[in-house]
Structure formats: structure tokens, C-alpha cells
C-alpha positions in Angstrom: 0.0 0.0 0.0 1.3 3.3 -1.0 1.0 6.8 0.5 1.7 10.0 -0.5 1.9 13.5 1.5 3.1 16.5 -0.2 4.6 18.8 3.1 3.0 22.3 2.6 6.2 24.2 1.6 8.2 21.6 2.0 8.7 18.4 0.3 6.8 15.1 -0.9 7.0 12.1 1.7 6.0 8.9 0.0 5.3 5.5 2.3 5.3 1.6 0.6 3.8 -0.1 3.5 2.7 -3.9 4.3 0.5 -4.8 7.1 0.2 -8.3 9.5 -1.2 -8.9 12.3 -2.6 -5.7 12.9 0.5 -4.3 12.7 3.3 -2.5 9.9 5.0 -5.5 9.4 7.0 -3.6 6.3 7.5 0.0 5.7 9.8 1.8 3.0 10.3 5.5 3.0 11.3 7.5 -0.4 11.0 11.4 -1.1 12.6 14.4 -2.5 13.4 15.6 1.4 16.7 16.0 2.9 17.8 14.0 5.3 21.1 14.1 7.5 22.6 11.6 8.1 22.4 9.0 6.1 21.8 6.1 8.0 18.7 7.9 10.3 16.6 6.6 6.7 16.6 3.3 8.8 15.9 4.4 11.9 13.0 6.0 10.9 11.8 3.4 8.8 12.6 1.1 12.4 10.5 3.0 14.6 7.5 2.6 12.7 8.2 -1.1 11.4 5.6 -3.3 14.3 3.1 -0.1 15.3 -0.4 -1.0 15.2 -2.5 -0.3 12.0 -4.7 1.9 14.3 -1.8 4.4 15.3 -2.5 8.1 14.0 -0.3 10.5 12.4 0.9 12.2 15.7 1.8 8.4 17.5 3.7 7.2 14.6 5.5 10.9 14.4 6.4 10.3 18.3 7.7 6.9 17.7 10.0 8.3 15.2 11.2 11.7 17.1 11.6 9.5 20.1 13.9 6.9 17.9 16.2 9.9 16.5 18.8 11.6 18.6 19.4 15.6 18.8 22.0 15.3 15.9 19.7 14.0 12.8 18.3 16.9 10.8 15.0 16.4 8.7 14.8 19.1 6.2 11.5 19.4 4.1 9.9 17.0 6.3 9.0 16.1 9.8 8.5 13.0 12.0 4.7 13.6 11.5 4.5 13.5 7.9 5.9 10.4 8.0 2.8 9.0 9.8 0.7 11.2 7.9 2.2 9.1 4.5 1.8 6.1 6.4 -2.1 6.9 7.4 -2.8 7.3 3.8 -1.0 4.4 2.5 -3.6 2.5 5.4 -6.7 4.6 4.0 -8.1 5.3 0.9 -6.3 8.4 -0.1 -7.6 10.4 -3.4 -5.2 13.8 -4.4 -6.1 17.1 -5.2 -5.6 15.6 -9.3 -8.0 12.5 -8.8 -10.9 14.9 -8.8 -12.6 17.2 -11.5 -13.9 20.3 -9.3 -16.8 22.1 -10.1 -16.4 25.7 -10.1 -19.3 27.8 -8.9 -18.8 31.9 -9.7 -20.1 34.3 -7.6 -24.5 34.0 -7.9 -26.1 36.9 -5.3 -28.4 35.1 -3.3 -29.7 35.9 0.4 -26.9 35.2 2.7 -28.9 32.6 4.7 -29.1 30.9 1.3 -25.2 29.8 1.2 -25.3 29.1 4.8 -27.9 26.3 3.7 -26.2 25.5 0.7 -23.3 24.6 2.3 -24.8 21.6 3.7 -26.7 20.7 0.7 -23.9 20.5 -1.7 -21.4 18.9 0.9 -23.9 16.0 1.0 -24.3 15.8 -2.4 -20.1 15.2 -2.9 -20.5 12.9 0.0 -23.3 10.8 -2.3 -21.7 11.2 -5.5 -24.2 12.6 -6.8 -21.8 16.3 -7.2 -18.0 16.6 -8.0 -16.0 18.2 -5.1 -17.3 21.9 -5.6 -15.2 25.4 -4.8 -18.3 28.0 -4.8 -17.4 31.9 -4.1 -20.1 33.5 -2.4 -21.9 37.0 -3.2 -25.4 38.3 -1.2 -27.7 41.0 -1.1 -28.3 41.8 2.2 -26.3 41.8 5.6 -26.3 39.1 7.9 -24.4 38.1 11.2 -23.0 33.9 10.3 -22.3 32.4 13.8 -20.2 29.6 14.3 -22.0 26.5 15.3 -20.7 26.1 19.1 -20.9 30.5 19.7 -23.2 31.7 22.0 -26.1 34.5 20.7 -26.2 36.5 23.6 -21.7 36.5 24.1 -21.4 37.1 20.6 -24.2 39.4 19.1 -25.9 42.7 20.8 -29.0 41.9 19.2 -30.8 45.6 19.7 -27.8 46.6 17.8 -28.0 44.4 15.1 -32.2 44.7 14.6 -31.3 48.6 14.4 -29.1 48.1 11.7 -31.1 45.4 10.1 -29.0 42.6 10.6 -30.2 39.1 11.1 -28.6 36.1 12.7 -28.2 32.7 10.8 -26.0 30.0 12.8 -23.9 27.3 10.2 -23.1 24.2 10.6 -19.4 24.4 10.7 -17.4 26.0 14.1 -15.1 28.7 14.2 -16.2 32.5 15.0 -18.5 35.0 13.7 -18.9 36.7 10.0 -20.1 40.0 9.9 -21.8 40.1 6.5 -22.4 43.1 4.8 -22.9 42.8 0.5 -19.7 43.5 -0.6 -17.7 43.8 2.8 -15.9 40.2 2.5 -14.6 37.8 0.0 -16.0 34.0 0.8 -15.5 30.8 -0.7 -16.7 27.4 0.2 -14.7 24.2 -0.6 -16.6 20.8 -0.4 -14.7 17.6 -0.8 -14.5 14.2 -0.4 -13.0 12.7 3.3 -10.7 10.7 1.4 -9.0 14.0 0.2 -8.0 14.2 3.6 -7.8 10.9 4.2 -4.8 10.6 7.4 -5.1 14.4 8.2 -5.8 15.4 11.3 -8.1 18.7 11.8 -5.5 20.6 11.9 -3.2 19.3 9.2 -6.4 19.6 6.9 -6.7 22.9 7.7 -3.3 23.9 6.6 -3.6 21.6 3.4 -7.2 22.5 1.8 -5.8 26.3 2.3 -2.7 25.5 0.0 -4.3 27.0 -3.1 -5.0 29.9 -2.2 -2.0 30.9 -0.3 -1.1 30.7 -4.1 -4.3 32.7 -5.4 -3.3 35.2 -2.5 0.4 35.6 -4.1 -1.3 36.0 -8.1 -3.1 39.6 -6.0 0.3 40.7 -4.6 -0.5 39.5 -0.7 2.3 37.4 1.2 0.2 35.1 2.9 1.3 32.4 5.1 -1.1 29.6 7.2 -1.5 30.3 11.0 -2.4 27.4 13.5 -5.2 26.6 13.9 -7.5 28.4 11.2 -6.2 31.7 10.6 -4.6 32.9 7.2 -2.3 36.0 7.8 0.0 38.2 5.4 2.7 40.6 6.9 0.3 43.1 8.3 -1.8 41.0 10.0 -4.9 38.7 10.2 -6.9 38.7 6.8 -8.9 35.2 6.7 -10.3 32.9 9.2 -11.8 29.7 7.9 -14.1 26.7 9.7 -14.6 23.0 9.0 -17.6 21.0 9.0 -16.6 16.5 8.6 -19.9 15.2 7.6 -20.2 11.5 8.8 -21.3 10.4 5.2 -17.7 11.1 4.0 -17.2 14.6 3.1 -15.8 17.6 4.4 -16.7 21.4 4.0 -13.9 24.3 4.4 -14.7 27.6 3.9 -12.6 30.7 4.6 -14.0 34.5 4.7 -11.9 37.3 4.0 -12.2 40.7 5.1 -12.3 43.1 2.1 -14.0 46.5 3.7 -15.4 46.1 6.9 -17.6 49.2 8.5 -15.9 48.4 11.7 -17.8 50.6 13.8 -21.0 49.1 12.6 -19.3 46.0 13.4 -18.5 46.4 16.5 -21.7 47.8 17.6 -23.3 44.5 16.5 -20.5 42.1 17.4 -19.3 42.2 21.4 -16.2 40.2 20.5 -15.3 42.3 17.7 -14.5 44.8 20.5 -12.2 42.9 22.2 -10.6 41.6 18.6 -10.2 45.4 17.7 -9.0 46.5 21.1 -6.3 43.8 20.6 -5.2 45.2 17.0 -4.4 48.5 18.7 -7.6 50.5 16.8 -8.3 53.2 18.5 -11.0 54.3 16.8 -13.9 53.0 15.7 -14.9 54.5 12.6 -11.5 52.9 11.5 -12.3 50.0 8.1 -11.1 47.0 8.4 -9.8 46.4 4.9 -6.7 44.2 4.5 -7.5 42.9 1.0 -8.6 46.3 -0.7 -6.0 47.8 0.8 -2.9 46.0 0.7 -4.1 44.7 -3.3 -5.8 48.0 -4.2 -7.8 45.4 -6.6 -11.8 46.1 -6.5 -13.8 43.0 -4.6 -14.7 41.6 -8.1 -11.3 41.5 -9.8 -9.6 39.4 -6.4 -12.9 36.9 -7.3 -12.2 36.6 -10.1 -8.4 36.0 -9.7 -9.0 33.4 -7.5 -11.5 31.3 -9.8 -8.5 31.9 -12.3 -5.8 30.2 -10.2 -7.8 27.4 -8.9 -8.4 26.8 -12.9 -4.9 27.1 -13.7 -3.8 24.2 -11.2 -6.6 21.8 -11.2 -8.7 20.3 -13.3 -12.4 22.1 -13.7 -15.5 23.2 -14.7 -18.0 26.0 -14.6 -21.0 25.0 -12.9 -24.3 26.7 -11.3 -26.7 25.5 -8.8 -29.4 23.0 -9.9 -33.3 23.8 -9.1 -33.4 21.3 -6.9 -30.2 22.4 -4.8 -31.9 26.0 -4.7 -35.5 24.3 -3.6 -33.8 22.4 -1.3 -31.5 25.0 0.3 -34.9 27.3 0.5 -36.3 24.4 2.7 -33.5 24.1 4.8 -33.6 27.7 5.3 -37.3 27.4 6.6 -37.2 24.4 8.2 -33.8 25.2 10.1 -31.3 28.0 9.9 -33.9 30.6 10.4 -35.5 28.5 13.4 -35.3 29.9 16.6 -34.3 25.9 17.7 -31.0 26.2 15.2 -30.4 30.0 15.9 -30.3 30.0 19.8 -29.5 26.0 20.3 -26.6 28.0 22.0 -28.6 30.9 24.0 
């Protein structure tokens, strides 16, 4: 059994393994990393060689930084990427290139409207019945996205946000509050099979389904770089946050907002932790935007949107898509029937 893992700016890690007994009876280790010296190949290759089949990524790392002594340097690669290489070689791994990705462009719809999509059409990739889908978001009104574990009353003044007209919609993924205003942010939803991240744990997956855009970010002139656990960040500061959803039926939806132009003193009269975030970034004052991507690319909201679809084109294999009638009917019932319940919304008071 082979596995493959692909160390985000660093280099490829493939496994050969063979398994008895509930155990690696047989591993071999090959790459294009660096590796000092020599002979620490079959160390590494020994530390792993009778773990259980059930091990995870971070044991079989252990075993292996446990095995080598202070003077062995891994360049490109880590003791954990091993056991992430071996973890796919036990799984059913599938690459970013085993999959055709439908492309969905920018459709303005009512905000709670994605919010339900992105369960519809992570269920269909889990079914089959979609390929994995990248779908940029656009909406026509404003609308406060909370995270699925955030409390209403902690995170939202609610008299606030019904004097600015704001509703509430919670998701279905974790993570922290969007403050959504048409225009204000750049979104995009990525739904994919689990066996894309077949051997990653939530945080390597994290790091790994942000890859292309950290390139996408590069093609608008931002130096981004992938901050523990779901932050994306260039040298200014804090521009992207993204959440995670693992659907039991074997897919897994990732999506990541951006901050484009943020009214941050409307913001922070409707959010109460976007005081503290604020008070953090040393903003004084709050008429002060929050606008990391028009600023630092000086590109309008439409031409970054369209950069990204660009890039994601250029290094995987596509094609343009749209939502079906039945996705749209089927999102409008989940709106009705769910997201815009007062059971979903306050299921965290």
C-alpha cells in the first residue's frame, strides 16, 4: 500500500507499506526531502516497522522523534509527515488531481441561502451525486454567520444588530463570527470528499485544503502564510479565518472568509467580541475600516474573485457549474425548516 503527503512548503514524503497482524509488518520511506545523516533513513523506517495499524499520524511521528537523537536533521519533512504518508497508504487516499472540481462563480443570493447550501452540496459530494465543488459566495443583504458552538447573547448585541437590520443565521461548521455586509468580505466554500483528507488530522487539513490559495493570495500581490489553527495572515496582519464541518457520510466542507472592507464601527456595535478583537489590533478608533484585502491589493472586490477562480483553474482540473433547481428548492427548505428557526439559531442561548 502506497501513501503520499506533499509537506505544505516543504517536500513530498511517500510510504510503501505492508501490514500483518494488525501491525506494519514492512515500511519503506522514499522522497525528494533531505535527510542528515544518512543512515537515520533506517531508523525511521525502524521506529515505525511493528506499530499497530490503528496508530494516528501524531503516535507514529512520536515513535520516530523519540527513535532519533538531537543530531539527525530532517529538512522538508517532519517525523509527523511520515505518519501522515503512512495513514494514507492505510486509508483510501484520493489527491487534489484524482478529482474534477466544479467551479461555482459568484451568484447573489440571500446570505442565509449559502449558509444552507453549504450543507446541501457537501452532502451531495458525499453521495456522489456532485463533484467536489469550490463556490465563491456573493449576497444581497447583511447578515451576522455564527459559528456553530458560539453563543447568541456573548457574541451578538442583538438591539444593535435589529437597528441596523442585521439578522442572525447560525452554520453548521465552528469557528467565529462573520459579519456580513454585501460587498464587505470575499468567501468561498470548498466541499470535498473525506478521502481527500484521508490521514489528516483537523488541523493538518486545515493547513492543506488552504494551499491553493495561499497561491491565489500571491497572483493579487498579498504574502500570505497559514497560521495554527484556522487563521490565514500576510505581513500586516490577520486577513482570513476559515471553519470546518466532517460530515459523517464522508465529506468535508472548508470555507474561509476574507475581510475586504469592513464598517468596523457598525461591526463592532453589532458584534461584542469584535471589540475585544479590535481592542487587541491597537484600533483606537472605531470609525477605523477594516480592509486588509482592498487595501494591501488596491484590486476592487470583483477582480480578487475573479483572480481566484483563475488560479484554482490554472492548477486543477475544472469546470464552470451553477446550482441546480433542486439544490436552490432544497436550500430554501432548509432555510425554513432550520437555519432561520429559533431551535438552530439560539441551540446556544
Amino acid at each position: 500500500m502506497r501513501g503520499e503527503y506533499k509537506v505544505p512548503g516543504g517536500k513530498l514524503v511517500v510510504v510503501d507499506v505492508e501490514a500483518d497482524d494488525g501491525r506494519l509488518s514492512r515500511v519503506s520511506l522514499s522522497g525528494d526531502f533531505f535527510l542528515e545523516p544518512d543512515e537515520a533513513l533506517e531508523d525511521i523506517v525502524a521506529a515505525v516497522t511493528g506499530m499497530p495499524v490503528t496508530a494516528d499520524a501524531v503516535k507514529l511521528g512520536q515513535a520516530i522523534s523519540g527513535a532519533l537523537d538531537d543530531q539527525v536533521s530532517m529538512i522538508g519533512f517532519t517525523p509527523e509527515s511520515v505518519g501522515i504518508a503512512i495513514r494514507r497508504a492505510l486509508g483510501k487516499p484520493t489527491s487534489w488531481h484524482d478529482h474534477t472540481f466544479d467551479l461555482i462563480e459568484p451568484v447573489v443570493l440571500d446570505p442565509a441561502m449559502h449558509v444552507a447550501l453549504d450543507e446541501v452540496i457537501t452532502r451531495e459530494v458525499a453521495d456522489g451525486s456532485r463533484n467536489p465543488t469550490l463556490r465563491f459566495w456573493d449576497w444581497d443583504s447583511p447578515l451576522v454567520v455564527l459559528g456553530s458552538f458560539q453563543s447568541v447573547r456573548n457574541e451578538v448585541d442583538e438591539e444593535a444588530a435589529a437597528r441596523h437590520g442585521i439578522d442572525i443565521v447560525r452554520r453548521i461548521s465552528g469557528g467565529g463570527a462573520m459579519f456580513m455586509e454585501p460587498g464587505n468580505c470575499i468567501t468561498y466554500s470548498l466541499s470535498v470528499p473525506a478521502s481527500l483528507v484521508e490521514g489528516l488530522s483537523f488541523e493538518r487539513s486545515y493547513e492543506f485544503l488552504d494551499q491553493w490559495v495561499m497561491g491565489a493570495l500571491a497572483d493579487v500581490g498579498i504574502n500570505a502564510r497559514y497560521v495554527p489553527l484556522n487563521d490565514i495572515a500576510s505581513e500586516q496582519g490577520k486577513i482570513a479565518g476559515a471553519a470546518q464541518k466532517r460530515l459523517a457520510a464522508g465529506a468535508v466542507l472548508h470555507h474561509v472568509t476574507m475581510a475586504y472592507d469592513i464598517d468596523a464601527q457598525k461591526m463592532t456595535e453589532v458584534l461584542r467580541i469584535g471589540r475585544e478583537k479590535l481592542s487587541d489590533k491597537g484600533v483606537k478608533s472605531a470609525a477605523k475600516r477594516v480592509d486588509p484585502m482592498r487595501s494591501q491589493t488596491g484590486m476592487e472586490r470583483a477582480d480578487i474573485l475573479a483572480a481566484f477562480a483563475a488560479h484554482f483553474r490554472s492548477r486543477y482540473d475544472t469546470r464552470d457549474a451553477g446550482y441546480t433547481e433542486a439544490e436552490l428548492a432544497a436550500a430554501r427548505e432548509l432555510v425554513d425548516a432550520k437555519f432561520t428557526t429559533p431551535e438552530w439559531t439560539y441551540r446556544v442561548p
